[in-house]
C-alpha positions as CSV (number, residue, x, y, z in Angstrom):
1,X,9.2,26.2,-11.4
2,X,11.0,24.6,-8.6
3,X,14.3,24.1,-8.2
4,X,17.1,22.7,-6.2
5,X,17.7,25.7,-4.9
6,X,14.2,26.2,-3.5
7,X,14.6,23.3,-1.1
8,X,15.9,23.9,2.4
9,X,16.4,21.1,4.4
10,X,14.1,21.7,7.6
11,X,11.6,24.0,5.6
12,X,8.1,22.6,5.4
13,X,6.7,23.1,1.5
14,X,3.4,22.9,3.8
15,X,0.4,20.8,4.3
16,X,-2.7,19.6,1.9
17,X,-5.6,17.7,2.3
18,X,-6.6,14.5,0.5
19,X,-9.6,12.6,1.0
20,X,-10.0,9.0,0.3
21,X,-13.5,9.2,-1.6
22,X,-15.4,6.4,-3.7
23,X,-13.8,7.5,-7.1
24,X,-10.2,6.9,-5.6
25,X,-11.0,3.8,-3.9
26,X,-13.1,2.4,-6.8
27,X,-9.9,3.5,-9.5
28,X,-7.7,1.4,-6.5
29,X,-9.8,-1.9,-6.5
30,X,-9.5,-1.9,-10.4
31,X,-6.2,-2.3,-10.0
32,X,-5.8,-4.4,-7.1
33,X,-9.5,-6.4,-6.8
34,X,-8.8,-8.0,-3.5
35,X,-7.8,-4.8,-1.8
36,X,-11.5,-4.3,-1.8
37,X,-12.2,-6.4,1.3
38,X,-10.1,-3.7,3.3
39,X,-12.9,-1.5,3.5
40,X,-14.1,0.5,5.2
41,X,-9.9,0.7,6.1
42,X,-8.1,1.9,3.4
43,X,-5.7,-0.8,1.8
44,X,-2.0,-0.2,3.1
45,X,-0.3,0.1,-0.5
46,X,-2.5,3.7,-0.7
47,X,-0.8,5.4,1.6
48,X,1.2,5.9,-1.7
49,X,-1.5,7.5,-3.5
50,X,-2.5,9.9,-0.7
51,X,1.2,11.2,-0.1
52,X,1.8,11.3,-4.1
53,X,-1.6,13.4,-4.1
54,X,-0.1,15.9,-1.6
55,X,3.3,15.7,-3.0
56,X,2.2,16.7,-6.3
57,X,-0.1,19.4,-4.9
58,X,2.5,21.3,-2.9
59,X,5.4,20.8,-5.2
60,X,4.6,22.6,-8.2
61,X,5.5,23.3,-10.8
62,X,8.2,20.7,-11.3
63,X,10.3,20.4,-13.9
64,X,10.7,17.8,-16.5
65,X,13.1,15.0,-16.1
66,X,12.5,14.0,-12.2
67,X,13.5,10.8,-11.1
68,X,11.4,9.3,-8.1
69,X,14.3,7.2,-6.7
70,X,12.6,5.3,-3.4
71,X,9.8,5.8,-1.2
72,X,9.0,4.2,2.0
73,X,6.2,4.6,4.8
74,X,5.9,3.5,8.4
75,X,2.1,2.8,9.0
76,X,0.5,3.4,12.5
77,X,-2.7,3.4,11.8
78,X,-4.9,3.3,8.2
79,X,-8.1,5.8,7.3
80,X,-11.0,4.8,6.7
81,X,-13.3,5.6,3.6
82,X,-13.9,8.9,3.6
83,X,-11.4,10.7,5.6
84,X,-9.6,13.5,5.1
85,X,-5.8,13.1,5.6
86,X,-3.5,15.8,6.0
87,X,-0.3,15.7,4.8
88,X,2.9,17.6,5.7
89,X,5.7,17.5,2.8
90,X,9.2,19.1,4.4
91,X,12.6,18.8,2.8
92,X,14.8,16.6,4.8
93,X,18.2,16.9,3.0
94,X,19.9,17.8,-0.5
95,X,23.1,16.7,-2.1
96,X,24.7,17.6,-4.9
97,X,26.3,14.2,-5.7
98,X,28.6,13.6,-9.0
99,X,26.3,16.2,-11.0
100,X,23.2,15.1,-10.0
101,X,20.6,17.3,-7.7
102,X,19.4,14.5,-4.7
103,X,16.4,15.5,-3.2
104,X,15.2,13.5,0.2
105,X,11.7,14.4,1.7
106,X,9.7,13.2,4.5
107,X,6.1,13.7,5.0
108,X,3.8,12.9,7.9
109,X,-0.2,12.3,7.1
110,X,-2.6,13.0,10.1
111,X,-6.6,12.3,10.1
112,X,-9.0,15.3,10.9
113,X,-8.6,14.8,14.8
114,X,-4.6,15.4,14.3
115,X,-3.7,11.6,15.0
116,X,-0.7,10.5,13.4
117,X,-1.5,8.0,10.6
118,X,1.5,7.4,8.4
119,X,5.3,9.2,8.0
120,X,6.9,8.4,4.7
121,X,10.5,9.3,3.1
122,X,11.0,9.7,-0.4
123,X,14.0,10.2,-2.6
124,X,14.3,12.1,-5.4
125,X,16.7,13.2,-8.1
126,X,15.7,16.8,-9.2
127,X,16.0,17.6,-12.6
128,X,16.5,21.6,-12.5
């Protein structure tokens, strides 16, 4: 399991691959019906999805009892349907702040060609 400890702000947790496919676009446009006219672009509010995909991936195991405090992303350019994007999940800082573990990450997601597509921070409170 990882722990507080195992973060080091600076250190990379390294890099996975997610690609937008039909089944995750399709489960998308369920939700959100007019995001659907995006295509062949992926709709902005998946950038969330990808990163979470890659966070999840390289993070593991986690323990029980996280908190996902905030996320945000600075968009330079979207995918498109079909496209693998790369994303790179480093630890950017840790506190230990009146007894609870803070945790903040940034990410940067790239296409297959290396182009920078999105950077994201997200804030966590780590359980163990």
């Amino acid at each position: 399991m990882i722990t507080f400890e195992d973060f080091q702000p600076g250190v990379s947790f390294g890099k996975a691959d997610v690609t937008l496919d039909d089944t995750m676009f399709e489960n998308w446009t369920a939700l959100f019906p007019d995001d659907a006219d995006c295509a062949p672009d992926m709709p902005e509010g998946m950038t969330a999805v990808l990163v979470m995909n890659a966070y999840t991936a390289l993070i593991a195991p986690r323990p029980p009892g996280n908190v996902h405090a905030s996320q945000a992303f600075e968009i330079t350019r979207l995918p498109k349907l079909g496209q693998t994007v790369t994303t790179d999940v480093t630890c950017r800082s840790k506190e230990l702040r009146k007894g609870r573990r803070w945790i903040d990450l940034e990410t940067e997601s790239h296409d297959e060609n290396g182009t920078l597509l999105f950077t994201g921070t997200m804030r966590l409170i780590w359980a163990a």
